[in-house]
N, C-alpha and C positions, 0 to 999 in steps of 0.2 A: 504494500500500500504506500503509495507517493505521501500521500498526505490526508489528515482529515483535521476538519478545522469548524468549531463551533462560531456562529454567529447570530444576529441580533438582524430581524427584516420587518418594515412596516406592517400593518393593515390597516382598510379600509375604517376604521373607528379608532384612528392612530393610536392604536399599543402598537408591543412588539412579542416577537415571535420568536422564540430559536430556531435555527434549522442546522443540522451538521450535513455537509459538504465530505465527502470521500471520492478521492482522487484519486485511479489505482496506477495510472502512468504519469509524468510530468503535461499538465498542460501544454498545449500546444494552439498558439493564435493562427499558426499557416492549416493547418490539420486540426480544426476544431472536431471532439468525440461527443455523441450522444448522452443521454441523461434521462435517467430513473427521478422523478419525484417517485417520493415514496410518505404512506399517510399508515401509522403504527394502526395495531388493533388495539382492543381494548372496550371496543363497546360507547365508546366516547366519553370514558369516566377512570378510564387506566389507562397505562401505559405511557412511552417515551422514548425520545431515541436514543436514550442509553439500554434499555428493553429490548430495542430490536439492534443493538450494534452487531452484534456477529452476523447476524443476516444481512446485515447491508452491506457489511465489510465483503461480506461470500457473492452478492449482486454485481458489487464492484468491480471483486478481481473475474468471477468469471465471467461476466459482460463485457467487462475491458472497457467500462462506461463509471463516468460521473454518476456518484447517489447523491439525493440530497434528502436529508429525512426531516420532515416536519415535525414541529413540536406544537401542536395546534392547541389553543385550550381545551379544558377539560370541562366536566360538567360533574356536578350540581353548579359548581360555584360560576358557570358560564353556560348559558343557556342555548337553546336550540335558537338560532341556525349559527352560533360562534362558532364554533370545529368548520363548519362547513365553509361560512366564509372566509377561515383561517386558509383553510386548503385551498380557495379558490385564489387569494389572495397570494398565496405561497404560490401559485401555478407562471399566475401573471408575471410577478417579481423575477420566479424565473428565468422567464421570457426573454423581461427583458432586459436581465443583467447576465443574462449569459455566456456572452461574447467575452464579458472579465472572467471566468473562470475555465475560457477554452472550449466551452462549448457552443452546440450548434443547436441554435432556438428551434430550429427546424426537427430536429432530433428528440425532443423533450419528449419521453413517454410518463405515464403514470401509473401506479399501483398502488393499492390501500388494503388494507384487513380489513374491512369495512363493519361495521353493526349490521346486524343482521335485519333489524328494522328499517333503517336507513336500502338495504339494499331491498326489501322484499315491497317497499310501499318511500320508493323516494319521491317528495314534491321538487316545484321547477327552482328549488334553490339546492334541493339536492343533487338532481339532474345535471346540473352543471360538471360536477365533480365526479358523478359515477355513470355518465351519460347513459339513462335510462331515461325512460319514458314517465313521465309523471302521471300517469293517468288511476294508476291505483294508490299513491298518496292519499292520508288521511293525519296527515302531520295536521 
């Protein structure tokens, strides 16, 4: 592993967010590599990216790709749709500060542990995040 490095990124209700950044080769600005967002399980009320570090670290070396693991809020103490805008929020930031970290905006995939409710009835703010259909939401 080149490097993994914890950081501090807006959101839309200006807090801030951790995200760790795992770099499994030196950056590279001629030869920008693709990029795992990645959103821990937990149910929306556990979890964190030091909970999932070995699995990112494992994403990293064998994708031969940037991770960046979200630290989204958690819930009680942060309500429904915080996690989700975290993540949405986190996606964006990505985007668009990719190019500093060697990658290729165009390359950004995403993966989450999702809550099980969230996946089996998501509305159009969940939708975003785990593009499904919102049509059986009852959030």
């Amino acid at each position: 592993m080149f490097s993994v490095d914890d950081m501090r990124i807006p959101t839309r209700d200006h807090a801030e967010i951790s995200v760790r950044v795992y770099q499994p080769i030196e950056p590279s600005w001629a030869q920008p590599t693709g990029a795992l967002l990645f959103f821990h399980g937990g149910g929306f009320t556990v979890g964190s990216p030091q909970t999932h570090d070995a699995l990112c670290r494992k994403f990293a070396r064998d994708a031969s790709c940037a991770v960046v693991s979200v630290d989204y809020r958690l819930a009680p103490e942060h309500k429904f749709p915080v996690a989700v805008n975290d993540a949405f929020d986190a996606l964006q930031w990505l985007v668009r500060e990719a190019s500093t970290f060697g990658i290729d905006p165009a390359r950004v995939s995403r993966s989450a542990a999702i809550a099980r409710t969230a996946r089996s009835r998501p509305c159009a703010r969940c939708s975003r995040v785990t593009r499904t259909s919102p049509s059986n939401c009852r959030c």
